[in-house]
C-alpha positions as CSV (number, residue, x, y, z in Angstrom):
1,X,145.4,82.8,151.3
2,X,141.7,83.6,150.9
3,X,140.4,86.2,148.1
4,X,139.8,88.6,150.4
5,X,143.4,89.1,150.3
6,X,144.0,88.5,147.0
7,X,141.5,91.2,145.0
8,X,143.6,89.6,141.5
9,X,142.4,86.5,142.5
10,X,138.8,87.6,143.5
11,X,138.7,89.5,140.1
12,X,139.7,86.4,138.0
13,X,136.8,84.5,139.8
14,X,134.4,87.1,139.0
15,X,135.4,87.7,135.5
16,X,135.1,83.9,135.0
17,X,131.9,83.6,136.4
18,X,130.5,86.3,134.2
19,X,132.2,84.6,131.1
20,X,130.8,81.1,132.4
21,X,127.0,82.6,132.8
22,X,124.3,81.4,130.6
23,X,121.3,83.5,129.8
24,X,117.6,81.7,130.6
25,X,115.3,80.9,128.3
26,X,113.1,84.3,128.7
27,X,116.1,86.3,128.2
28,X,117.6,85.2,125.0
29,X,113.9,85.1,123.8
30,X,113.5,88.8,124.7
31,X,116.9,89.7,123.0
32,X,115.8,88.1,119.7
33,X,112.3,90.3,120.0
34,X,114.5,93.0,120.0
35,X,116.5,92.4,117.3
36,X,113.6,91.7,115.3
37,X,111.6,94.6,116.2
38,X,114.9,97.1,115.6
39,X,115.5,95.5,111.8
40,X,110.9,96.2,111.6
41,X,111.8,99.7,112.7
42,X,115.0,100.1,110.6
43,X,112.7,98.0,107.3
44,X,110.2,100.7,107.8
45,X,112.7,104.1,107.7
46,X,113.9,102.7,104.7
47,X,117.2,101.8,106.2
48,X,118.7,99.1,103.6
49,X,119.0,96.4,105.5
50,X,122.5,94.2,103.7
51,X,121.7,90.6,103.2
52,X,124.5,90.5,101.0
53,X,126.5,88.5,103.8
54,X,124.9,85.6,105.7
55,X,126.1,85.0,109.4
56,X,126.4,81.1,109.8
57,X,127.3,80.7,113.2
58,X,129.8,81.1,115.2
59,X,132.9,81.5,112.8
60,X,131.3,84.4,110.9
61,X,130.3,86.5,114.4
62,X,134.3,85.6,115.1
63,X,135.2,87.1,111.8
64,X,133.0,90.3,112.3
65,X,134.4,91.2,116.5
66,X,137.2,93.1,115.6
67,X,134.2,95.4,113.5
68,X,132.1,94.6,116.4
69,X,134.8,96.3,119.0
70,X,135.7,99.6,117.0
71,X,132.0,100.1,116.4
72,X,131.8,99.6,112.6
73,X,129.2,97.2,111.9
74,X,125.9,98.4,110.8
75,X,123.0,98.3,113.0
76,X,121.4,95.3,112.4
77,X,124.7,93.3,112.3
78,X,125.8,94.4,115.5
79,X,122.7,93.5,117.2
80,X,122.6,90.6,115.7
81,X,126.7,90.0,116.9
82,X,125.8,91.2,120.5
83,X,122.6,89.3,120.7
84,X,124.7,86.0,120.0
85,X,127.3,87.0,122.3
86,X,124.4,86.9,124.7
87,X,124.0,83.4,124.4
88,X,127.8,82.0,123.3
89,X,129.9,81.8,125.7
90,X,132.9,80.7,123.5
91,X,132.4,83.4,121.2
92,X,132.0,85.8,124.6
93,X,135.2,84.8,125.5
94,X,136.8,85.4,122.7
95,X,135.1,89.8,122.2
């Protein structure tokens, strides 16, 4: 039985190639310059940015996708969450 008669099947290959794709080089780079420039903008509106919690990899970002999901993280932390989501694909697998 092929996927064109299975469209479960077909979807499960899909989402798994989408879980399984790495970003290039130029991409994640341009992510990060966006991240960057959106904590300069939010710096300069005199947005406090909290430093008060370090994210260390990818434990922490683990710890902070249930915040991530429902929208609750500040700004700069959800950037910061989706940009590594970007690039992780274990982490991806697990938002």
């Amino acid at each position: 039985m092929g996927y064109e008669n299975n469209p479960k099947k077909e979807l499960e290959r899909a989402v798994t190639a989408l879980r399984e794709d790495q970003p290039d080089q130029e991409t994640m780079q341009a992510a990060g310059q966006r991240v960057w420039q959106r904590l300069g903008e939010e710096a300069q509106a005199s947005k406090p940015v909290s430093v008060s919690e370090s994210i260390h990899g990818c434990e922490d970002i683990r710890a902070l996708l249930p915040e991530h999901r429902s929208g609750k993280l500040p700004t700069a932390k959800a950037l910061l969450v989706a940009d590594h989501l970007r690039e992780c694909v274990a982490c991806r697998k697990e938002s």
